[in-house]
C-alpha positions in Angstrom: -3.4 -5.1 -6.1 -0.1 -7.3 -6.8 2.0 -8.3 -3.6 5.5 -8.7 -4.8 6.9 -10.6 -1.7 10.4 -12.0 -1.4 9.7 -14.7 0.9 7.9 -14.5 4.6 9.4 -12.0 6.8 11.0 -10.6 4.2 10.7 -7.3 1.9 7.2 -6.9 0.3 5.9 -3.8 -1.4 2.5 -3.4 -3.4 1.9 -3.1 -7.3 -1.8 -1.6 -8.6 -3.1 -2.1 -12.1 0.5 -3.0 -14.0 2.5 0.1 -12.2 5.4 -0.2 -10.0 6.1 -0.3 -6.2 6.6 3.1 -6.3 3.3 4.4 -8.2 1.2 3.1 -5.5 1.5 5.5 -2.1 0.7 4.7 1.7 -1.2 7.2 3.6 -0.5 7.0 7.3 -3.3 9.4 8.6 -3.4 11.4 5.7 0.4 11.6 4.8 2.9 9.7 3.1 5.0 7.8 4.9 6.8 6.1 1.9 10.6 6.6 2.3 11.7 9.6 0.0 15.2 8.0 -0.5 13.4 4.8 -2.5 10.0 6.0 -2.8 8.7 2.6 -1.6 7.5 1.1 1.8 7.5 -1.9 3.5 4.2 -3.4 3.9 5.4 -6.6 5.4 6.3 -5.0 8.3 3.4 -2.5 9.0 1.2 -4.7 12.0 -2.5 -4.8 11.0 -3.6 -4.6 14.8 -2.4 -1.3 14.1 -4.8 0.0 11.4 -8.4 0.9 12.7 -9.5 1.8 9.0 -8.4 0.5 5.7 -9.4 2.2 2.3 -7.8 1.9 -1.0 -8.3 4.3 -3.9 -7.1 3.1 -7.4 -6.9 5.4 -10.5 -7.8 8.5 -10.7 -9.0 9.8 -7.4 -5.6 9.2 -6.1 -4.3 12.0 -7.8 -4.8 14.5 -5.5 -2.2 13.1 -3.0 0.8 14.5 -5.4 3.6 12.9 -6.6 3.7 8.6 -6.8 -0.2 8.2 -7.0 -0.2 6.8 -10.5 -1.0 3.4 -9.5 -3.4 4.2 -6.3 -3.5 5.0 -2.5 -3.5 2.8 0.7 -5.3 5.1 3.2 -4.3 3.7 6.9 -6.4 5.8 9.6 -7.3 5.6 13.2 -10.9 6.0 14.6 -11.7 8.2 17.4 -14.2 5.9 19.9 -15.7 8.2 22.4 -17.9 6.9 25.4 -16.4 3.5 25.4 -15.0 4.4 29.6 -11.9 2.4 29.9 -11.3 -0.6 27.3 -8.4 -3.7 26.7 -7.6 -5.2 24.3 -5.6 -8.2 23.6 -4.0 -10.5 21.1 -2.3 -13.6 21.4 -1.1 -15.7 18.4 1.5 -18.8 17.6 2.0 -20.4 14.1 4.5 -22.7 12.0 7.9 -22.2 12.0 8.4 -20.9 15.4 6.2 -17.5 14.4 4.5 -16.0 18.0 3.0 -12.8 18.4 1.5 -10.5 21.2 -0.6 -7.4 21.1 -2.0 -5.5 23.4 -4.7 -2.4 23.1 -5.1 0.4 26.3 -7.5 2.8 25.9 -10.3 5.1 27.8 -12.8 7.6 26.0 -15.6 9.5 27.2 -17.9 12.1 25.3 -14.8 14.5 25.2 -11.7 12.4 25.0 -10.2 9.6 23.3 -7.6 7.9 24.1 -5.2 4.5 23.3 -1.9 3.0 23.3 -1.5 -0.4 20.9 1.9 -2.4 21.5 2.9 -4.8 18.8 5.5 -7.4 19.1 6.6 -10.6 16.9 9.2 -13.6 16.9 9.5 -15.5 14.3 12.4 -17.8 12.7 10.9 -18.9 9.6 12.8 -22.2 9.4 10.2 -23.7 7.0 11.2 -26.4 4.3 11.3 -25.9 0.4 12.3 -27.8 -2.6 15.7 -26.7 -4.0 17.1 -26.1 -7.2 18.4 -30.1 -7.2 14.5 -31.4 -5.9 15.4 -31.8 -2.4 13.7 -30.7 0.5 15.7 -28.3 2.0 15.0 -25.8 5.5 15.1 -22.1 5.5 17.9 -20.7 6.8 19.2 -17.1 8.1 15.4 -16.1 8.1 14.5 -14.6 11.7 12.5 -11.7 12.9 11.9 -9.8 15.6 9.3 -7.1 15.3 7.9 -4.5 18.2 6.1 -1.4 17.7 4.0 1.2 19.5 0.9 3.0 18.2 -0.7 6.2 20.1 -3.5 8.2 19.1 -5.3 10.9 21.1 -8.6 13.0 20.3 -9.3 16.1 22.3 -13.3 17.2 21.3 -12.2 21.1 22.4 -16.4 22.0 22.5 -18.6 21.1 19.3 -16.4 22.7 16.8 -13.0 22.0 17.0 -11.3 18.9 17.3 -7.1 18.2 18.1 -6.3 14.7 17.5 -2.2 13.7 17.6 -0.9 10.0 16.6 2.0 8.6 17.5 3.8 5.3 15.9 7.4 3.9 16.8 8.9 0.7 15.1 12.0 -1.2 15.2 12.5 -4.6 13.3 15.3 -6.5 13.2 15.4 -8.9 10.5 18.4 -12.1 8.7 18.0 -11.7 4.7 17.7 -15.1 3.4 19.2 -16.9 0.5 18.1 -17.5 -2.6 17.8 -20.4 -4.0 21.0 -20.0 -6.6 23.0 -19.2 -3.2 24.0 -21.8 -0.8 24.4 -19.3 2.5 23.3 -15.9 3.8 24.5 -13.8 6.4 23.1 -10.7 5.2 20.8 -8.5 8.2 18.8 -5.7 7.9 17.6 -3.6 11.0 14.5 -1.2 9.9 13.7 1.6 12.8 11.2 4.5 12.1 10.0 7.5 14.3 6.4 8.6 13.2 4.6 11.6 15.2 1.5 14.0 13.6 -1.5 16.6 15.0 -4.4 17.7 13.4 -6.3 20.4 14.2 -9.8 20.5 12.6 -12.4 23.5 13.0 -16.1 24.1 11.9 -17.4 27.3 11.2 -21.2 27.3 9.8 -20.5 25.9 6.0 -16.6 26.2 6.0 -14.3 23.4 7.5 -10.8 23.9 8.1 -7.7 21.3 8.7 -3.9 22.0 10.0 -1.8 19.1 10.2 1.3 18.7 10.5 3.9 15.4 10.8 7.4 14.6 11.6 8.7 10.9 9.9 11.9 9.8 10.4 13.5 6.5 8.9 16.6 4.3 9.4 17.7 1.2 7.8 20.9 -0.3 8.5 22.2 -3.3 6.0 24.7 -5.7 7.1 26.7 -8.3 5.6 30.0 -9.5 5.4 30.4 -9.3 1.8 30.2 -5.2 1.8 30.7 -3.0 4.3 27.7 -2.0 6.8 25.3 0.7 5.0 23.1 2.9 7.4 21.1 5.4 5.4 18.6 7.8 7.8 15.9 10.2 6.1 13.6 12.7 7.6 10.4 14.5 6.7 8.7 17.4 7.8 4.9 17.9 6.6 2.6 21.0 7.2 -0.9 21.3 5.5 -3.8 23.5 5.5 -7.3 22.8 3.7 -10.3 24.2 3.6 -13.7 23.1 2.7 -17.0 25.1 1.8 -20.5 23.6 1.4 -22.0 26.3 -1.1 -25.7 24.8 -1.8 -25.6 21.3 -4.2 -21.4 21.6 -4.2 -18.0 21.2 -2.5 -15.4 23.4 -2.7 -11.8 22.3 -1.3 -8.7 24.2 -1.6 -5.6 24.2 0.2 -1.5 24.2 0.5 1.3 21.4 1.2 4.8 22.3 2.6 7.0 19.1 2.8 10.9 19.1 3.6 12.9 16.0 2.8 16.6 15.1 4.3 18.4 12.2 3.2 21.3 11.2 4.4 23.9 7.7 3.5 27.6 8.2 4.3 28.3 5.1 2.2 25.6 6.0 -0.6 25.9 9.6 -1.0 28.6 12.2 -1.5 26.5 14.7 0.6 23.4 15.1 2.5 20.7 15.9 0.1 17.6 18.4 1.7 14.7 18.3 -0.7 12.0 21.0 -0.3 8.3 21.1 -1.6 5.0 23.1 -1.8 1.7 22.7 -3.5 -1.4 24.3 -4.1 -4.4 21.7 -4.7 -7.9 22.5 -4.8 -11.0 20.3 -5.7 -14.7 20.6 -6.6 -17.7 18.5 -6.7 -21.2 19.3 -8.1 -24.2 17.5 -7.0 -26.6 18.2 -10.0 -29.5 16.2 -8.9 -29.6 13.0 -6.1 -28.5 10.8 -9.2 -25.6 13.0 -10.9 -22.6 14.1 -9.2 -19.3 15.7 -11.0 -16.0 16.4 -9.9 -12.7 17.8 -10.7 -9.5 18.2 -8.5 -6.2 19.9 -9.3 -2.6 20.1 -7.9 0.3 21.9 -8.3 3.7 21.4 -6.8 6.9 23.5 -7.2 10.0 21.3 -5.5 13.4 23.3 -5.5 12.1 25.8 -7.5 11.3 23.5 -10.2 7.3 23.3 -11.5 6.2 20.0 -11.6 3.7 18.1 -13.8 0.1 19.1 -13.2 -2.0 16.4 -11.8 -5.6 16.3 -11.4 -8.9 14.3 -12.8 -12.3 15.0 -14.0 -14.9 12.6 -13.2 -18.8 12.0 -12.9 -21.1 9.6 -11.3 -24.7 8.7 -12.2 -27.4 6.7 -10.1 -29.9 5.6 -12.6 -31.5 3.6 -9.7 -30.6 1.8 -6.5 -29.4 -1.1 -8.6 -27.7 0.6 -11.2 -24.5 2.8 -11.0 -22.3 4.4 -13.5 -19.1 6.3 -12.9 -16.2 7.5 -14.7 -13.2 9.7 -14.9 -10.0 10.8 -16.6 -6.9 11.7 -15.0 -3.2 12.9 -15.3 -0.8 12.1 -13.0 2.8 11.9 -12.4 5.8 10.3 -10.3 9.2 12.6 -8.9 12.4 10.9 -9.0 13.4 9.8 -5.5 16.6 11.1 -4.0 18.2 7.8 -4.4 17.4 7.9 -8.3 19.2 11.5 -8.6 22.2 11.4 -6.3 23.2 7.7 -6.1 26.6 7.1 -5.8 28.5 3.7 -4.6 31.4 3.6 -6.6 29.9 1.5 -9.0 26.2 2.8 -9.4 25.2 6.7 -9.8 22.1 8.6 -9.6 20.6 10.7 -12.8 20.8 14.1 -11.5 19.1 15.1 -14.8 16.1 12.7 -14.5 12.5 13.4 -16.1 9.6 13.2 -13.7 6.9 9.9 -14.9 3.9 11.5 -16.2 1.0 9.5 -16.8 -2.5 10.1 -18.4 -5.6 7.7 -17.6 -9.2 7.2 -18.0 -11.7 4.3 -16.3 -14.9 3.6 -16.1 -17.2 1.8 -13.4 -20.3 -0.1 -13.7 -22.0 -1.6 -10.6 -25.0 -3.6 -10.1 -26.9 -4.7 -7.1 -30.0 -7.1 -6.9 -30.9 -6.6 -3.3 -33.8 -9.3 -3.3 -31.3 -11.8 -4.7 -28.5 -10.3 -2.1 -26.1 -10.1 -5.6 -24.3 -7.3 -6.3 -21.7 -7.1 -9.3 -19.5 -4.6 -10.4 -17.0 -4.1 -13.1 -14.0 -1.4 -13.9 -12.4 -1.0 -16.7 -9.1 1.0 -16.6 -6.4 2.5 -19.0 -3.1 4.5 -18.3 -0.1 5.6 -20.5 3.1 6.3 -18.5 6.1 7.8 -20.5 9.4 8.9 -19.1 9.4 5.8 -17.2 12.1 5.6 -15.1 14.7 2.4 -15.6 18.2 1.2 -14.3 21.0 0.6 -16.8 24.5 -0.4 -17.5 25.7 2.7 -19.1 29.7 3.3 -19.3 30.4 0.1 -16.9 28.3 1.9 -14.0 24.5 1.4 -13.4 22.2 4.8 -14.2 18.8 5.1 -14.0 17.4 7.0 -17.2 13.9 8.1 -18.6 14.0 4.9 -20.7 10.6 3.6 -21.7 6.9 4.1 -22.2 4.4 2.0 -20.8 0.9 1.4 -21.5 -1.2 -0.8 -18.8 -5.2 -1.2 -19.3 -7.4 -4.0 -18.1 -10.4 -4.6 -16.4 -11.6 -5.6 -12.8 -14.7 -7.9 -11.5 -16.2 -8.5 -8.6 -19.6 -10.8 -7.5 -20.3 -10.7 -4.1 -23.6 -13.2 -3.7 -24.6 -13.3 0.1 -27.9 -16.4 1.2 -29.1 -17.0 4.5 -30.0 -20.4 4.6 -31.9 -21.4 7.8 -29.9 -20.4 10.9 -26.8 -20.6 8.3 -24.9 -17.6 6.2 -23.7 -17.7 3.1 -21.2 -15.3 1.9 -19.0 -15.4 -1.3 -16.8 -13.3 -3.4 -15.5 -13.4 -6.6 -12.8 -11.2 -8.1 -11.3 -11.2 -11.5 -8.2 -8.7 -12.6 -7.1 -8.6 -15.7 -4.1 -6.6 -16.4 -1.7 -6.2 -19.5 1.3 -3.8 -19.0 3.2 -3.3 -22.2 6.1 -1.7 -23.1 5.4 1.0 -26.0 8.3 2.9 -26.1 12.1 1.7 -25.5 14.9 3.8 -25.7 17.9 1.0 -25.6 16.3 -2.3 -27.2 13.1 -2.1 -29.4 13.0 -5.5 -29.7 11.1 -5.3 -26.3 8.8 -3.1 -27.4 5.0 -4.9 -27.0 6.5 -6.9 -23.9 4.7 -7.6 -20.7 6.7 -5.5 -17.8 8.5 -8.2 -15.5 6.6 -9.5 -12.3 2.8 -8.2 -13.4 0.2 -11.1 -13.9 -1.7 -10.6 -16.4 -4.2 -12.7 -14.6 -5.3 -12.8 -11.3 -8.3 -14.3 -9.8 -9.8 -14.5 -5.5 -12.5 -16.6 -4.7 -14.1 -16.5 -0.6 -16.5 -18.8 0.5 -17.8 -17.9 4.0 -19.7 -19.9 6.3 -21.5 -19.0 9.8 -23.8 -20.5 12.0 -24.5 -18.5 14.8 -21.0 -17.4 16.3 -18.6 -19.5 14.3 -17.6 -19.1 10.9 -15.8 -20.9 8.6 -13.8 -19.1 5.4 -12.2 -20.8 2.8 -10.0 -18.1 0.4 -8.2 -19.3 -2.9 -5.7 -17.3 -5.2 -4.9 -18.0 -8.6 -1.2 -15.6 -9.9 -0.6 -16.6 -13.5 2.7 -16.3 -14.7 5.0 -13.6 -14.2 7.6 -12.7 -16.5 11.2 -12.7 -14.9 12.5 -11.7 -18.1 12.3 -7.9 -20.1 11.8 -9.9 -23.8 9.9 -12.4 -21.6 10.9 -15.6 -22.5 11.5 -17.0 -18.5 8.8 -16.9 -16.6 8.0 -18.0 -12.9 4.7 -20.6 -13.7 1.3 -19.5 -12.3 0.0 -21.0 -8.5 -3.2 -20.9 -6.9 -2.8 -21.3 -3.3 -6.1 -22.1 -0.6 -6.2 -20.9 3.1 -8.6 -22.1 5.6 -9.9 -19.8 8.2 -11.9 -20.8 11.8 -13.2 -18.0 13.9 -15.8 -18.2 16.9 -16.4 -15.6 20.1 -17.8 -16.0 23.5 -18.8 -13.1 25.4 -18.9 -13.0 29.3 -20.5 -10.1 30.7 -18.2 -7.0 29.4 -15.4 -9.2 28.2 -15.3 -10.5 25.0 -13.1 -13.2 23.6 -12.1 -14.8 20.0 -10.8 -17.9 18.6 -9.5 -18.0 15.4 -7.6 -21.0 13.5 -5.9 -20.3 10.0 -4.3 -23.3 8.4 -2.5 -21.4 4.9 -1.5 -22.7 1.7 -3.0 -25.9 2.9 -2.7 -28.0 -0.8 1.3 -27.6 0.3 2.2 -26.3 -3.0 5.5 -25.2 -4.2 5.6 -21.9 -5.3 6.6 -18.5 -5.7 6.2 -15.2 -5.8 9.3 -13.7 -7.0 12.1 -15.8 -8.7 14.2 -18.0 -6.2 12.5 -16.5 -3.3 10.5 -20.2 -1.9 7.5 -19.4 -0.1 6.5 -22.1 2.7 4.3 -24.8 2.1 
């Protein structure tokens, strides 16, 4: 996965195997919390003291999730801790450039009930120095954020079968846009507040398990700046879901329905409110032939405003031909909706494609992994293909900028990882090694054929992430490297933003005193000091 970040602090969104920011979802306790107006989400402001579980799917078995999973899934869950009595938590952190933090975790559980309150709140001004266009060291200006946040989840153990859990997450950043380097000031400010509430209901009778959920997201961004007049641009999105799920001797059946209601609303953007309503049928099974061989298919169906959708779906198998040896593979379709923004844009000087195409992809990849537990080694190795067409572009068309069904793309590569692990005397050794190769090409262009074989803008065709951890008893020391080759800031890529490889330096320890535990940790990043960055003009500190 490819962080495109604009600068610290500021807008970052994530990019799987050569797709866009929008074919890669985020799952906030099973649903979709990316913005329906953009399709896209923030990641730079989600707090990870906020995530108990992180998981991320690419490929194919993403595509059960609907619309926007070409790419993959970022599956951000809480964890129910039962037993635990009453429990704090606490978090205290300062860095360069005036960047201070504070979190704070309440929670009690016993054998029944489950419950905890996480408040998240960060300062920062970001005043670090850069070199300019002219080679002068210059400082960051117009860059400050303040960030707060609450996170509530509760789990109610009803009697040994049923189980109601509801989560709770309020946010509200407040956040100066800074300049580029081709601009000499910014004044530009951007104030992000989101209302996020859901409830599950989950109930087991003998073989059959069945889920109700429901969520409530609502979104706000307001854009400031001198040189336009304020934009404030509110959606909201309702979310009910049912599943079911049968054990029926070696298999697993799923099936189940998805209603979702979307209202978007941007006085300065939009001639109207826009209400966008969906529902889909999914269903999946998996086959457990013997121990060693499992296979599994999954379907979905979606109808949005009484329009069918795209089918989306995958077919997939796995085989253990040993506990060293594992081989699994799959092939799936998938597809990406317009967003709201895409179809009913309208500025004065951009408009939204009312007539736009739905992305449809098709995809196959194949996994190989390999462990040599003696030797503590354990390798693995995917290789991955997807063709996207109707690929979804903005364009000068009639002195106005469209977006338009404009291209086919092919991305394939391939994806390593070592991880060796040695205990050396009182001393662990752990490393890990990962290797992404990924070429994204442009196969099909409506408006310029000359660009057709191109790498697509901002997607390294190389990336490489080295870890070297070190612990003796309760300390540990981690050294992590990056290596982003060059990224193409041009569509018939002849500019280019040169390749960096950037170290951090991590110190951790812990001391424990009777029931109370407390941790230590040092980071020193990007300590080489290079120049770099991520994004054109956008410096990153050093």
């Amino acid at each position: 996965i490819f962080v495109k970040s604009y600068g610290i602090g500021s807008l970052a969104t994530l990019s799987a195997r050569g797709m866009g920011a929008a074919h890669t979802t985020i799952l906030w306790n099973g649903f979709n919390i990316q913005n329906p107006m953009h399709g896209t989400i923030d990641v730079s402001l989600v707090p990870t003291f906020f995530v108990d579980e992180l998981k991320i799917e690419l490929g194919s078995s993403s595509a059960l999730y609907g619309s926007g999973n070409i790419g993959g899934t970022i599956q951000m869950n809480s964890q129910a801790n039962l037993n635990n009595g009453l429990f704090v938590k606490g978090l205290l952190s300062a860095g360069s450039f005036n960047d201070f933090a504070e979190s704070v975790q309440l929670g009690y559980s016993n054998k029944k009930i489950s419950s905890s309150i996480k408040v998240f709140n960060q300062n920062a001004k970001n005043d670090f120095t850069f070199t300019n266009l002219n080679g002068n060291e210059a400082r960051m200006s117009n860059a400050e954020l303040d960030n707060f946040g609450i996170h509530q989840d509760n789990y109610f153990l009803v009697n040994r079968n049923h189980q109601i859990e509801t989560h709770f997450w309020y946010q509200k950043t407040e956040r100066q846009i800074p300049p580029t380097l081709t601009q000499a000031t910014s004044d530009a400010i951007q104030n992000d507040e989101s209302f996020r509430l859901s409830t599950e209901w989950t109930g087991q009778f003998n073989d059959l398990k069945m889920n109700a959920r429901a969520a409530f997201l609502d979104e706000e961004i307001l854009y400031q700046s001198t040189l336009i007049q304020p934009a404030l641009s509110n959606s909201k999105t309702w979310i009910g879901e049912l599943e079911g799920s049968y054990e029926l001797n070696q298999s697993n059946i799923i099936a189940g329905i998805h209603f979702e209601n979307n209202i978007a609303v941007s006085e300065q953007n939009y001639t109207d409110s826009y209400t966008q309503n969906r529902v889909a049928f999914f269903g999946a099974y998996q086959l457990n032939l013997t121990k060693d061989w499992k296979l599994g298919a999954a379907l979905r169906k979606s109808i949005t405003d009484g329009q069918i959708e795209p089918l989306t779906g995958h077919i997939g198998f796995e085989k253990k031909w040993s506990e060293y040896f594992i081989l699994k593979g799959n092939i799936h379709k998938n597809y990406r909706l317009p967003t709201i923004n895409e179809l009913f844009w309208n500025d004065g000087s951009s408009y939204g494609n009312p007539e736009l195409l739905p992305e449809n992809s098709i995809g196959q990849e194949l996994t190989f992994v390999h462990a040599v537990n003696k030797a503590g080694i354990q390798f693995s190795y995917t290789a991955f293909h997807n063709l996207v067409d109707n690929w979804i572009l903005w364009r000068s068309e009639l002195n106005a900028f469209s977006p338009f069904n404009q291209r086919k793309v092919r991305a394939y590569g391939f994806e390593t990882k070592l991880n060796f692990q040695k205990k050396l005397g009182q001393l662990n050794l752990a490393t890990e090694l990962q290797y992404t190769f990924t070429k994204s090409i442009i196969r099909k262009e409506d408006q310029f054929e000359n660009l057709v074989g191109k790498q697509l803008i901002y997607t390294p065709i190389h990336l490489i992430k080295s870890t070297v951890a070190l612990t003796l008893q309760n300390v540990t020391l981690t050294y992590l490297n990056q290596y982003t080759g060059k990224r193409f800031t041009a569509t018939d890529n002849t500019n280019f933003i040169a390749p960096f490889s950037i170290g951090d330096l991590y110190l951790s320890t812990s001391f424990k005193f009777k029931n109370t535990k407390v941790g230590v940790d040092f980071k020193c990043k990007n300590i080489w000091n290079i120049d770099y960055e991520v994004l054109a003009f956008r410096p990153m500190p050093k």
